[in-house]
TIRO-2110 file (N, C-alpha, C; in Angstrom, 1 decimal):
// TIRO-2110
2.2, -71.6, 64.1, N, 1, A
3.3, -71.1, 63.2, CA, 1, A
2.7, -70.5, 62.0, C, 1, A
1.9, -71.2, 61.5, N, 2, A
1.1, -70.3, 60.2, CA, 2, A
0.7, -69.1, 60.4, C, 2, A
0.1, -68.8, 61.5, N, 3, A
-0.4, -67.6, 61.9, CA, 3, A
0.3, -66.6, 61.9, C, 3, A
2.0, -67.0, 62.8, N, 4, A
2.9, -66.1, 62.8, CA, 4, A
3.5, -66.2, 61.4, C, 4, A
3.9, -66.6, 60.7, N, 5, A
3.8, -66.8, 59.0, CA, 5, A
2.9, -65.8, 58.3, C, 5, A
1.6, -65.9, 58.8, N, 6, A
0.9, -64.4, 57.8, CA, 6, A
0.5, -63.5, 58.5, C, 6, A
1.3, -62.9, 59.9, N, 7, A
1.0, -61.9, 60.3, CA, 7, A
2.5, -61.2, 60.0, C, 7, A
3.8, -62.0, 59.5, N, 8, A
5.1, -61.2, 58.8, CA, 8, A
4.8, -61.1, 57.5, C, 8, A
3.9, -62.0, 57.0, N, 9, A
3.6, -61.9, 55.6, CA, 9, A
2.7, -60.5, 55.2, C, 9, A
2.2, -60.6, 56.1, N, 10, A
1.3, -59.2, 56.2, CA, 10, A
2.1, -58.2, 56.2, C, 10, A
2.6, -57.9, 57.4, N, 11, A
3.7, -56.6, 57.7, CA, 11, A
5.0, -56.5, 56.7, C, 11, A
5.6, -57.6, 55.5, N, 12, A
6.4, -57.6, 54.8, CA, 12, A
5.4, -57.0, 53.4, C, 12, A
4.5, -57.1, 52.8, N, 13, A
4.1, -56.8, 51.9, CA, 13, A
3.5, -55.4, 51.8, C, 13, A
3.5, -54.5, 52.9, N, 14, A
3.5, -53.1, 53.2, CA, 14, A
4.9, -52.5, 52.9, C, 14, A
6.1, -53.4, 52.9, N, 15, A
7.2, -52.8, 52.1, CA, 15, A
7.1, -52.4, 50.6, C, 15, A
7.2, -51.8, 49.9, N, 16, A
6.8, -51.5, 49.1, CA, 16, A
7.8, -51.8, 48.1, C, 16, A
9.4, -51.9, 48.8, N, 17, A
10.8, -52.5, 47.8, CA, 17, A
11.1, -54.1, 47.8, C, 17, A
10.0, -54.7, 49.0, N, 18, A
9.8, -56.4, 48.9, CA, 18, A
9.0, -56.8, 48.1, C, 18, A
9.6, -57.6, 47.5, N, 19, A
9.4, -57.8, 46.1, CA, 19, A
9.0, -59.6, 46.4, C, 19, A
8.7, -60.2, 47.5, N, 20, A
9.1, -61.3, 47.8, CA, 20, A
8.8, -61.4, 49.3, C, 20, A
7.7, -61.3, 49.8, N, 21, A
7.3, -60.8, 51.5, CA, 21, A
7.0, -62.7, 51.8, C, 21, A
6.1, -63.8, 50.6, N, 22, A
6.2, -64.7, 51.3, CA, 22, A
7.5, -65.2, 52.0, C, 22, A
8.2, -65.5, 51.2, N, 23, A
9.9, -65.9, 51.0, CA, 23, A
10.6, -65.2, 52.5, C, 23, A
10.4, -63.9, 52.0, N, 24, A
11.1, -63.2, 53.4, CA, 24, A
10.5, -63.5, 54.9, C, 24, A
8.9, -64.3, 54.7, N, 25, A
8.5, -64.1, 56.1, CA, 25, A
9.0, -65.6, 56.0, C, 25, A
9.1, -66.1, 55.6, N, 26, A
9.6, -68.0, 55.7, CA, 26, A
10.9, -68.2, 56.5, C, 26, A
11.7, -66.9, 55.7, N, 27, A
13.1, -66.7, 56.2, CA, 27, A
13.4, -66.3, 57.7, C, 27, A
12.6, -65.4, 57.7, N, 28, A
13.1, -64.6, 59.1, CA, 28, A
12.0, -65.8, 60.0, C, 28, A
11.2, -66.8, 59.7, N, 29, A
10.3, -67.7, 60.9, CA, 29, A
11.9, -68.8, 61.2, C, 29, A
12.3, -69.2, 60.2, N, 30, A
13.4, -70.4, 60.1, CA, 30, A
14.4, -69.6, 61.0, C, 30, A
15.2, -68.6, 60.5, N, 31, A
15.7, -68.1, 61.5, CA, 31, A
15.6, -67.8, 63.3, C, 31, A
14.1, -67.7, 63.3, N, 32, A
13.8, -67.7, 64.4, CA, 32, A
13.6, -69.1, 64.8, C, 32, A
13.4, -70.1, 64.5, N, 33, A
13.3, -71.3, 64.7, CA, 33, A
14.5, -72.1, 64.9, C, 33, A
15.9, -71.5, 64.1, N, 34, A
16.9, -72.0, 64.6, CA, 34, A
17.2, -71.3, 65.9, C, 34, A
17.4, -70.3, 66.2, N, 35, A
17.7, -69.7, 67.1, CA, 35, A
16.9, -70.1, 68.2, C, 35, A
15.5, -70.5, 68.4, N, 36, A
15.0, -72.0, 69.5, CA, 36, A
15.8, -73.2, 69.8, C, 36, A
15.8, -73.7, 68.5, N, 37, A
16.9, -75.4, 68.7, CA, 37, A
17.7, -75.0, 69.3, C, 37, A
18.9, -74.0, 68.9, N, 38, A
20.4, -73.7, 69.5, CA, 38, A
20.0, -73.1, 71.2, C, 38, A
19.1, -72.3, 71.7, N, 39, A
19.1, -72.4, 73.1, CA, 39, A
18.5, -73.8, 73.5, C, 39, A
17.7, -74.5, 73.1, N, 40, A
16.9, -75.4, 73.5, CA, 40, A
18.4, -76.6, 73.4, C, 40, A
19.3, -76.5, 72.7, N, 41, A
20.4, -77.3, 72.5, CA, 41, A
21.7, -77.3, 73.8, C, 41, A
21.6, -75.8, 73.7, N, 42, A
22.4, -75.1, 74.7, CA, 42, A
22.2, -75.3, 76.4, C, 42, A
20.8, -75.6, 76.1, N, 43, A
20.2, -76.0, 77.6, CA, 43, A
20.7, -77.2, 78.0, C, 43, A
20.7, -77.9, 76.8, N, 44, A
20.2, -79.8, 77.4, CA, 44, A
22.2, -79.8, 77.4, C, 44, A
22.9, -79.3, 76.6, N, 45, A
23.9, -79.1, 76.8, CA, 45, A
24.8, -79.2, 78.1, C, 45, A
24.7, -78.0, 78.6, N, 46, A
24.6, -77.5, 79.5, CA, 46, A
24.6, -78.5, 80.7, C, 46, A
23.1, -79.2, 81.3, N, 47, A
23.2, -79.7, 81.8, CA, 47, A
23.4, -81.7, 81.9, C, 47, A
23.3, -81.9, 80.9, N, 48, A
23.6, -82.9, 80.3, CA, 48, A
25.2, -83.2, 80.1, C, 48, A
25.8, -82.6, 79.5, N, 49, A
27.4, -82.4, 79.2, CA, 49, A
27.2, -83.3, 77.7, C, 49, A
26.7, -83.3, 76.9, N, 50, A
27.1, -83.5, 75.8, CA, 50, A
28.2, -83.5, 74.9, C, 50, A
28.6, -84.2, 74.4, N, 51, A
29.6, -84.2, 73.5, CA, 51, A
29.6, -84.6, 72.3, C, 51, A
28.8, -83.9, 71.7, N, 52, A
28.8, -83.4, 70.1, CA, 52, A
30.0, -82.7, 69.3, C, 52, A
30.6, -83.3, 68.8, N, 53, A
31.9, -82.3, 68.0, CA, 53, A
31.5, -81.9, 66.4, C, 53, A
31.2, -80.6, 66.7, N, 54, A
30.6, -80.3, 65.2, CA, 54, A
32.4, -80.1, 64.3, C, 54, A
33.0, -80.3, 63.6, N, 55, A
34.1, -80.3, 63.3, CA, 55, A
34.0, -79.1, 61.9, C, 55, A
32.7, -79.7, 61.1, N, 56, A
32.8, -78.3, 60.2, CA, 56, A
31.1, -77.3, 60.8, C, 56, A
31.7, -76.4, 61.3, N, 57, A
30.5, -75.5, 61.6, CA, 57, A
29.7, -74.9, 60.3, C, 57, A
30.4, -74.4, 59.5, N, 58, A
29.7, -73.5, 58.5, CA, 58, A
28.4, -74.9, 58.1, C, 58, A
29.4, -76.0, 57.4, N, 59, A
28.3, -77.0, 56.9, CA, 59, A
27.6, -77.2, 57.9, C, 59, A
27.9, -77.4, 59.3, N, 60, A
26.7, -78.0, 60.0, CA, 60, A
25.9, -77.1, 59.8, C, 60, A
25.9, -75.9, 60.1, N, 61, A
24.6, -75.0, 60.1, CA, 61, A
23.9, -74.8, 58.8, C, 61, A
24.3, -75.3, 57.5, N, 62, A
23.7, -75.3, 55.9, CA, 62, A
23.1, -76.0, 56.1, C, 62, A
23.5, -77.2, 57.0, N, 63, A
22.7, -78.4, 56.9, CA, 63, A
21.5, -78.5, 57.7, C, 63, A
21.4, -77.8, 59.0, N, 64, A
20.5, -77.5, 59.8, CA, 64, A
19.4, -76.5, 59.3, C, 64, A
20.1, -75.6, 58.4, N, 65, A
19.0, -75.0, 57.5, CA, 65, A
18.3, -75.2, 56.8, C, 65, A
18.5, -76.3, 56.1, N, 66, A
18.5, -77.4, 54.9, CA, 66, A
17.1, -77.7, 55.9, C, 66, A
17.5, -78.5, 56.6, N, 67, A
16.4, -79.8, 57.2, CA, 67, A
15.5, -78.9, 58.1, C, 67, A
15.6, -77.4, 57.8, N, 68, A
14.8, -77.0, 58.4, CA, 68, A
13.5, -76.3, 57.5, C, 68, A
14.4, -75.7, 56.8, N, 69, A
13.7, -75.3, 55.4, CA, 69, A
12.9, -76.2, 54.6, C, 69, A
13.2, -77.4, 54.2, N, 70, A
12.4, -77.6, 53.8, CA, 70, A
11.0, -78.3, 54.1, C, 70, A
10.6, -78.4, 55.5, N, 71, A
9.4, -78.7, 55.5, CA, 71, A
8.7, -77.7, 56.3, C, 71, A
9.2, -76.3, 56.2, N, 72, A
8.6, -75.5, 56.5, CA, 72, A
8.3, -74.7, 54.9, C, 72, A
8.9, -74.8, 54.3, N, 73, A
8.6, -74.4, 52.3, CA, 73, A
7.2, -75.4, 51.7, C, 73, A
6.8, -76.2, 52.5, N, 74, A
6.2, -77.4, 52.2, CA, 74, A
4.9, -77.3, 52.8, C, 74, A
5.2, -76.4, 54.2, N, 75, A
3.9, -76.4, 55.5, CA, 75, A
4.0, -74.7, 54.8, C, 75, A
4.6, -74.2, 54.5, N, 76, A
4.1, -72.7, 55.1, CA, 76, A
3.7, -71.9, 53.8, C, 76, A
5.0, -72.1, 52.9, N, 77, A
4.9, -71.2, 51.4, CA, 77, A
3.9, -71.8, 50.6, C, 77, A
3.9, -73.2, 50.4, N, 78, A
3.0, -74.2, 49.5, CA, 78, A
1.8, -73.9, 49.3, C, 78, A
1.3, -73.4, 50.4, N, 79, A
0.5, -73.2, 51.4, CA, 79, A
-0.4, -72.2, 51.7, C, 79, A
0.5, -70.9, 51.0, N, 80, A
0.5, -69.2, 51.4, CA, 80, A
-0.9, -69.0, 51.3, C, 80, A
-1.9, -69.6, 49.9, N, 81, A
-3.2, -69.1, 49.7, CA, 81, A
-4.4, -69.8, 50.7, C, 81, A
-4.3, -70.9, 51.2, N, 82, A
-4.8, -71.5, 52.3, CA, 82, A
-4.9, -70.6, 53.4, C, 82, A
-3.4, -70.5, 53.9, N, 83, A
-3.3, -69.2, 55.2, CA, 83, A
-3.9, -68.6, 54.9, C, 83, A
-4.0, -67.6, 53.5, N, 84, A
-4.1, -66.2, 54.1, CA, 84, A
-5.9, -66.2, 53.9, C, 84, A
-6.6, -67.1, 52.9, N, 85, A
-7.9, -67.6, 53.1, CA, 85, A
-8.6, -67.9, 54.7, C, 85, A
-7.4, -68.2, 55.6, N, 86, A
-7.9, -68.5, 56.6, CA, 86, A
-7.9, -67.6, 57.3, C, 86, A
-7.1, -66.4, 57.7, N, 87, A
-6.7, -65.5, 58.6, CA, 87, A
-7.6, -64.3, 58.0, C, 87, A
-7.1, -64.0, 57.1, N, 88, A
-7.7, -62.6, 56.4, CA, 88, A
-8.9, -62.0, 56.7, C, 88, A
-9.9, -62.9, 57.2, N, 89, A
-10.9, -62.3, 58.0, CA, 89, A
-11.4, -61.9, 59.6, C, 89, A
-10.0, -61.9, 59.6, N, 90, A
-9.6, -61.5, 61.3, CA, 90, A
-10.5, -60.1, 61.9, C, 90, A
-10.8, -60.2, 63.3, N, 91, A
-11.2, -58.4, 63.7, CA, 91, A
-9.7, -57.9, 63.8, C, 91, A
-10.3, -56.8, 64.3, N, 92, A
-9.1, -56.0, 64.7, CA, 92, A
-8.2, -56.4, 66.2, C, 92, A
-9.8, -56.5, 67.0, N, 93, A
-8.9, -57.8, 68.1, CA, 93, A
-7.8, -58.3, 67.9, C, 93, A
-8.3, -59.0, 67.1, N, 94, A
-7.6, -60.7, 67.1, CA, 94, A
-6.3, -60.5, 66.4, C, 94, A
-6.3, -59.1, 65.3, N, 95, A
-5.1, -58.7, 64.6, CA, 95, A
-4.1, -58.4, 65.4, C, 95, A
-4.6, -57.3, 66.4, N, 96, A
-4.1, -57.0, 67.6, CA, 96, A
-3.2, -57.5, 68.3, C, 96, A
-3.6, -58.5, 69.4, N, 97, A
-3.5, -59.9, 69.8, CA, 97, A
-2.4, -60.7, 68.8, C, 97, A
-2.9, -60.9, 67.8, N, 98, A
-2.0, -62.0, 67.1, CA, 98, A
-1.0, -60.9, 67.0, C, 98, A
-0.7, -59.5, 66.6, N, 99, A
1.0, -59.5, 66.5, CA, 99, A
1.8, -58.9, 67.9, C, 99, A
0.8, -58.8, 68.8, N, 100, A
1.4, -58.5, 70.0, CA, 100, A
2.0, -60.1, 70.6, C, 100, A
1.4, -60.9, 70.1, N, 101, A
1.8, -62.5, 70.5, CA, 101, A
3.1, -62.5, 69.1, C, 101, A
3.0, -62.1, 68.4, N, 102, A
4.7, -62.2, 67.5, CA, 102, A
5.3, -61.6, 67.7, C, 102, A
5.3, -60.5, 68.0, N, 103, A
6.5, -59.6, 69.0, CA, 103, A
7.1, -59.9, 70.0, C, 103, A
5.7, -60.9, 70.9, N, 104, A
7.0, -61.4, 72.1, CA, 104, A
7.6, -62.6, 71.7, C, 104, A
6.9, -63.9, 70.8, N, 105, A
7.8, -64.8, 70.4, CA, 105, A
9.3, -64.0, 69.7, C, 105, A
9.1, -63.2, 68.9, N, 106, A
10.0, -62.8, 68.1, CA, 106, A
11.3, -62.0, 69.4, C, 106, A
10.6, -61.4, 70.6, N, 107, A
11.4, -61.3, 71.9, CA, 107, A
12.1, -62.4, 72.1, C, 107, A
11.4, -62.8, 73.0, N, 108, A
11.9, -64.2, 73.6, CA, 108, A
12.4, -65.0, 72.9, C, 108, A
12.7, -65.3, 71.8, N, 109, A
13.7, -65.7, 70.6, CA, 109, A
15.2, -65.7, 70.4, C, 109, A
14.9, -64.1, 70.1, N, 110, A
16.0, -63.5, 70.9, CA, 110, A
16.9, -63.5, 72.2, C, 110, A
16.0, -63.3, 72.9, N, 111, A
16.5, -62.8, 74.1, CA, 111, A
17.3, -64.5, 74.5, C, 111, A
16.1, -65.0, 74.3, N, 112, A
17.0, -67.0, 75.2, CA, 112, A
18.2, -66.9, 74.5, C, 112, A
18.7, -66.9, 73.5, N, 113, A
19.5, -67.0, 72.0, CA, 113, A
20.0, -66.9, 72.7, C, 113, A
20.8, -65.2, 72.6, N, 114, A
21.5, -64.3, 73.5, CA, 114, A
21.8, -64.8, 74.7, C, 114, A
21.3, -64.7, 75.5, N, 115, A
21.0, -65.3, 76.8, CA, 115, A
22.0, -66.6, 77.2, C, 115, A
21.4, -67.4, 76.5, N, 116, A
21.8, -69.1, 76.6, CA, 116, A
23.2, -69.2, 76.2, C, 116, A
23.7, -68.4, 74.9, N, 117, A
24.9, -68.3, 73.8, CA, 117, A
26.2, -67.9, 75.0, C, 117, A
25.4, -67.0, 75.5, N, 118, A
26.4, -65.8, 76.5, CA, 118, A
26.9, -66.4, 77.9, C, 118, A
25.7, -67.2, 78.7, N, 119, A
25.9, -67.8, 80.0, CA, 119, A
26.2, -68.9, 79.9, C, 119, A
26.0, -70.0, 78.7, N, 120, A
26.1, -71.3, 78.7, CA, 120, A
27.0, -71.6, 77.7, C, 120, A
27.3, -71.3, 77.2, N, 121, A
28.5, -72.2, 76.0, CA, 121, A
29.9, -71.2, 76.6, C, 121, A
30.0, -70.3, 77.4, N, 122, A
31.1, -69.9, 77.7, CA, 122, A
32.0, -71.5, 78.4, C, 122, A
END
């Protein structure tokens, strides 16, 4: 996860109007990380039959953010000069490689999300 952490951190601070690329690559990993739990949720759902009654949605999902955020603000942002001390001396290889490996996490993210949302919670 750190790795995919400073390879958006990377590609965010080539914006030149982000003003805030750690923050934003934190954001969009959490995001992606919920959208794991909820298929991974969806699944066990599914075949499990669970009965979970979320009664307030909006809160549950603040909350889910909440307890997601913060120990990824802790592991990842806290952190930022560690990472990028560690990565920064990458080849071109391995640059390579590493964002062709976050493109398809950042796929397959998606795609289960979608996927799982569409065929399984119907």
């Amino acid at each position: 996860m750190k790795y995919f952490y400073y390879r958006m951190y990377k590609a965010l601070t080539k914006i030149k109007t982000n003003t805030t690329p750690a923050l934003n690559a934190m954001l969009l990993l959490i995001v992606l990380q919920m959208f794991n739990i909820s298929s991974i949720y969806d699944l066990v759902n599914h075949y499990y039959k669970l009965k979970v009654n979320f009664q307030y949605p909006v809160i549950d999902g603040i909350l889910s953010f909440a307890i997601i955020l913060i120990p990824n603000y802790f592991y990842l942002l806290c952190n930022l000069d560690k990472i990028i001390k560690r990565y920064q001396n990458e080849t071109k290889d391995d640059r390579t490689w590493g964002t062709i490996g976050l493109l398809i996490y950042i796929v397959i993210s998606i795609t289960a999300f979608f996927v799982t949302e569409e065929t399984l919670v119907r």
